[in-house]
C-alpha positions as CSV (number, residue, x, y, z in Angstrom):
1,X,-20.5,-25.3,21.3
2,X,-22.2,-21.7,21.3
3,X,-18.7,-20.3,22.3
4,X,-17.3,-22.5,19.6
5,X,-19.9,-20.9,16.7
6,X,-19.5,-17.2,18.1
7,X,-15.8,-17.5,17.7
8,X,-15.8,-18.4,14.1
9,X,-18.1,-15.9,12.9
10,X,-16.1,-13.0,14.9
11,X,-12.9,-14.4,13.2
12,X,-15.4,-14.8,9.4
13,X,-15.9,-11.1,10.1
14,X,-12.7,-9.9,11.1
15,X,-11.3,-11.4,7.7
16,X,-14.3,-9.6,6.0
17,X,-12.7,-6.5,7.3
18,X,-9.8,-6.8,6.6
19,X,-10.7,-7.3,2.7
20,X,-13.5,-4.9,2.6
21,X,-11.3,-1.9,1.3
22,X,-10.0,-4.3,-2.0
23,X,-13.9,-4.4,-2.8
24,X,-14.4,-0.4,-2.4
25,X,-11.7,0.4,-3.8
26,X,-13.0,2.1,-6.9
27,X,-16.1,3.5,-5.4
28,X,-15.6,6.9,-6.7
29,X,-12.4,6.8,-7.8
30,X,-11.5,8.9,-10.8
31,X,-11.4,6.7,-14.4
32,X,-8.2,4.8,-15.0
33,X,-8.3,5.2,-18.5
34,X,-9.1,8.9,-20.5
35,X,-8.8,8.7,-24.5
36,X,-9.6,12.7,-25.1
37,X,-8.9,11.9,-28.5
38,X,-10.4,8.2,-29.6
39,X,-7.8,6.6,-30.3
40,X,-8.8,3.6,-29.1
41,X,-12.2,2.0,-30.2
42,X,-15.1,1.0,-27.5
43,X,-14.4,-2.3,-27.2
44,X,-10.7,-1.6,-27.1
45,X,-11.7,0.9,-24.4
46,X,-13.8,-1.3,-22.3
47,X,-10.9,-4.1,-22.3
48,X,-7.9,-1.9,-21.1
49,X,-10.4,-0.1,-18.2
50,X,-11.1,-3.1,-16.9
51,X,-7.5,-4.4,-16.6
52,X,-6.3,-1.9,-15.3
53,X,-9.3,-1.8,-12.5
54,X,-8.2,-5.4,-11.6
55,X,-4.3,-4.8,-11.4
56,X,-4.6,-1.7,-9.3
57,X,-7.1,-2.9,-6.9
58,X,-4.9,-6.3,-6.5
59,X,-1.7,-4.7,-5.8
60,X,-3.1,-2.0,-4.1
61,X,-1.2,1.1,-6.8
62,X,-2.9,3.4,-9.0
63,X,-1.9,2.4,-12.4
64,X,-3.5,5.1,-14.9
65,X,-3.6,5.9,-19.1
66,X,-4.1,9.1,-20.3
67,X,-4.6,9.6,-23.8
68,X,-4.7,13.1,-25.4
69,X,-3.8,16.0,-28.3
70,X,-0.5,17.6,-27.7
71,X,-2.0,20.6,-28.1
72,X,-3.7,20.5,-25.0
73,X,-0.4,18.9,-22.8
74,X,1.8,21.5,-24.3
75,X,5.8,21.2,-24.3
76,X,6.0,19.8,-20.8
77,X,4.3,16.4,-21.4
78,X,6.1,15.1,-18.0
79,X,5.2,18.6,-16.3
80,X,1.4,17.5,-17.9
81,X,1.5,14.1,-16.8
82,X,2.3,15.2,-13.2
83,X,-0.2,17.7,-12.9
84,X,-2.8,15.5,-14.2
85,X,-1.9,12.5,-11.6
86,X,-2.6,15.4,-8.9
87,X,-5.1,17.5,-9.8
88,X,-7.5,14.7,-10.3
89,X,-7.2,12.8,-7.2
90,X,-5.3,9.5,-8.2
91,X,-3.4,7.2,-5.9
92,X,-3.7,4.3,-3.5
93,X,-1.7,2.1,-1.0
94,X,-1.0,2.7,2.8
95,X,-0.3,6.9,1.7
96,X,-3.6,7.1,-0.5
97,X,-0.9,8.4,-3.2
98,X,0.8,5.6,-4.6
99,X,0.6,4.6,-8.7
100,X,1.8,5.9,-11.9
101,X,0.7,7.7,-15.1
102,X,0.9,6.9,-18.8
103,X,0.8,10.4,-20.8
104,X,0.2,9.7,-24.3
105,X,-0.2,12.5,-26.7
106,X,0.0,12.2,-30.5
107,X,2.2,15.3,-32.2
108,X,2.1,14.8,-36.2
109,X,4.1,12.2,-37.5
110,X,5.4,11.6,-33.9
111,X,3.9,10.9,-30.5
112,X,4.7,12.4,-27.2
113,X,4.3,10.3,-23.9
114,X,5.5,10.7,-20.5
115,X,4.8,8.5,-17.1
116,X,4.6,9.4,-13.8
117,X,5.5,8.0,-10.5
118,X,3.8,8.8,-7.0
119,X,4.0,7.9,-2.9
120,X,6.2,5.6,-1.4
121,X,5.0,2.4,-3.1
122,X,6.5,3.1,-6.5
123,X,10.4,2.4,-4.6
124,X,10.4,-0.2,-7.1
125,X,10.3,1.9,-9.9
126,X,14.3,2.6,-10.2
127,X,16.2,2.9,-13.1
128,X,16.5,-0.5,-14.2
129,X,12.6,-1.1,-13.5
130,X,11.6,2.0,-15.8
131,X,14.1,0.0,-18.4
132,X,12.1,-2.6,-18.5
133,X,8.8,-0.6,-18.4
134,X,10.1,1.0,-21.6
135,X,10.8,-2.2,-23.2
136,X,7.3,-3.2,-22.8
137,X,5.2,-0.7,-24.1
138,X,7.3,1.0,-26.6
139,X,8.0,-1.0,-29.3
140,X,4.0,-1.0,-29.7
141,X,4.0,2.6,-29.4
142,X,6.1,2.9,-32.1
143,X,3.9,0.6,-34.3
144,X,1.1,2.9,-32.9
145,X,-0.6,0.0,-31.9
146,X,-2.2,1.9,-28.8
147,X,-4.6,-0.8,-27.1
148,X,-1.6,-3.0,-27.4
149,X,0.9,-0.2,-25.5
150,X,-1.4,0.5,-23.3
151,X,-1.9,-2.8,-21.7
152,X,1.5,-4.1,-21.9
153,X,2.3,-0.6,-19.6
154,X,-0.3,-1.7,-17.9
155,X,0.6,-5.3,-16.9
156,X,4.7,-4.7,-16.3
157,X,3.5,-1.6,-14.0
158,X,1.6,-4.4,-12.1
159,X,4.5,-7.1,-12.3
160,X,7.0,-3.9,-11.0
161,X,4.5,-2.7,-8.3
162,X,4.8,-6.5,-6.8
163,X,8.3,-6.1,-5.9
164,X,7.6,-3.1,-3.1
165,X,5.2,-5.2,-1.3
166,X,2.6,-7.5,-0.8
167,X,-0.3,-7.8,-2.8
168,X,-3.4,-7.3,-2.2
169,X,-4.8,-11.2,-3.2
170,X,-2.0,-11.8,-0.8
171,X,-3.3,-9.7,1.9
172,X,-6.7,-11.6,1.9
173,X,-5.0,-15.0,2.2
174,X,-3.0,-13.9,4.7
175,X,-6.5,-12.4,6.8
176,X,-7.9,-15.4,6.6
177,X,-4.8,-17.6,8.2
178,X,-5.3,-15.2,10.9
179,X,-8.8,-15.1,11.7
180,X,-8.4,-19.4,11.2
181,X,-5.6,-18.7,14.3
182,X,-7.9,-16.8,16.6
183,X,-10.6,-19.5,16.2
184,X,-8.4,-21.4,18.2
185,X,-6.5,-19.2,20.1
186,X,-9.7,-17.4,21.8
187,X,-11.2,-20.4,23.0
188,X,-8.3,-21.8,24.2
189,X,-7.8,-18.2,26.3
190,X,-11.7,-18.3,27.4
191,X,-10.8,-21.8,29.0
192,X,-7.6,-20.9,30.7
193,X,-9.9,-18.1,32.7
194,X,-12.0,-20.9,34.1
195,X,-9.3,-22.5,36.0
196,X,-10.4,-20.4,39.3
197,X,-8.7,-22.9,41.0
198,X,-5.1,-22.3,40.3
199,X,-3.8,-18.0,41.6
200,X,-0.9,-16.8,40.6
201,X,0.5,-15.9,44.2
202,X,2.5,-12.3,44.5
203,X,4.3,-13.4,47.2
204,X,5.6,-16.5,49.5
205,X,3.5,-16.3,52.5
206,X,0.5,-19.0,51.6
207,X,3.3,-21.4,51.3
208,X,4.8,-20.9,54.8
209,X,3.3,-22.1,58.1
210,X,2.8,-19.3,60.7
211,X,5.4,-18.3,63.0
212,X,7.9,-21.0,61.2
213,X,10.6,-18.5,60.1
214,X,11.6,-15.0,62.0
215,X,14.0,-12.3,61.0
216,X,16.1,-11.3,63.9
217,X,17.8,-8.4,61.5
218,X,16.7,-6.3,58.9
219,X,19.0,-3.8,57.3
220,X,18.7,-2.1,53.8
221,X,22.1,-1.2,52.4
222,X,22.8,1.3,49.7
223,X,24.9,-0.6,47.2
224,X,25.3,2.3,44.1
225,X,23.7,4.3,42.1
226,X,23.2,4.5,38.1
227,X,23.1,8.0,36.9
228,X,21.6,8.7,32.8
229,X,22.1,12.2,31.2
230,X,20.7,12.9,27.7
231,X,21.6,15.5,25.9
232,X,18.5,17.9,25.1
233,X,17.7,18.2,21.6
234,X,18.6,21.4,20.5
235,X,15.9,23.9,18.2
236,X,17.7,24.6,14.8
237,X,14.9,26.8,13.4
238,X,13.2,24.2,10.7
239,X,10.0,23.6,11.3
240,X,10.3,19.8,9.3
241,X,6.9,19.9,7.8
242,X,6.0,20.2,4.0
243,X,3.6,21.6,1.9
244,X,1.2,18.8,2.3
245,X,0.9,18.2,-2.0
246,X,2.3,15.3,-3.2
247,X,5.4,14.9,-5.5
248,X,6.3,13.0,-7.8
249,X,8.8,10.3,-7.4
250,X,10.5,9.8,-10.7
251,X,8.8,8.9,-14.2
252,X,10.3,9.5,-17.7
253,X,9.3,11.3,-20.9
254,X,9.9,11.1,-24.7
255,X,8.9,10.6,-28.5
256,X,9.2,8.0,-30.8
């Protein structure tokens, strides 16, 4: 019975492992959502921040909104959105790099905005994806209904992200099958090692009676032999190792 109770908690634990990084996920992670230039009210604010807390950290992909002045991005808003993504330490996923970027940045009567793709989590995010990503949040862009945009960027990133991998809910259901299996499997393995009375033998000998069977010849004959060559890789020169930064992986950029 003690055996019984120490194997569930190991297994309790081993699924707490498993999950612990979904639940420290945004210790000290930079904010998912910077308005520079208020154009979204407090409560507004707090509503978009925390929705976008919950879909990164459930499917395990940065998904970030910047809003700002085009004076400050410049005439490169994709070039901006990129080097924001980097330079302040965004990204999650099996790489530590994986999400994307909303750039918006008002410009007169029009406004800027550009997205961002990173790591090797946003495969997902080919052309017909970023179609559909566009015909979720632009049409309120357009209407410069921000709060709206943002969250409807938001939630297709999410829906998008979900078709590269498993997520992270997903994960934790799946940890806890697991550590359900080894509550049965390890006892059933602790009580296969107290059957001392069954050994495996290595050879025939326990099973035959002493002097019952003699060899009168023994002779070792050379049947063939197998011969393997492999061609040695040959040193072209590259080294195959990058700069270490990331890149980004695709994104688009525009005004409306």
């Amino acid at each position: 019975m003690k055996k019984r109770l120490f194997t569930l908690l190991l297994a309790v634990l081993l699924c707490a492992a498993l999950a612990l990084p979904v639940f420290a996920a945004d210790e000290g992670h930079p904010l998912r959502l910077v308005d520079e230039i208020g154009l979204l009210s407090p409560q507004e604010n707090a509503r978009i921040l925390t929705r976008l807390n919950t879909l990164s950290n459930e499917n395990d992909f940065d998904i970030v909104i910047v809003l700002m002045s085009a004076d400050e991005v410049g005439s490169d808003t994709k070039g901006y959105a990129d080097w924001y993504y980097e330079s302040h330490g965004y990204g999650m996923g099996s790489d530590g790099e994986s999400g994307i970027l909303l750039l918006i940045a008002p410009d007169g009567n029009r406004v800027n905005y550009a997205y961002t793709t990173y790591g090797k989590d946003s495969r997902p995010f080919d052309d017909d994806a970023l179609d559909r990503l566009d015909d979720a949040f632009l049409p309120d862009l357009r209407e410069r209904d921000y709060a709206a945009s943002c969250l409807a960027f938001a939630e297709k990133s999410a829906e998008i992200a979900q078709e590269g991998g498993i997520p992270v809910v997903t994960w934790i259901i799946l940890s806890l099958i697991v550590g359900m299996l080894l509550s049965f499997l390890i006892p059933m393995s602790v009580l296969k090692g107290q059957l001392k009375s069954v050994r495996a033998q290595c050879a025939a000998s326990s099973y035959v009676r002493d002097g019952s069977m003699q060899l009168r010849q023994e002779r070792d004959i050379f049947l063939y032999r197998n011969v393997t060559r492999t061609e040695r890789p040959k040193n072209n020169g590259s080294s195959g190792g990058g700069s270490g930064s990331s890149h980004s992986t695709g994104g688009r950029s525009g005004s409306v």
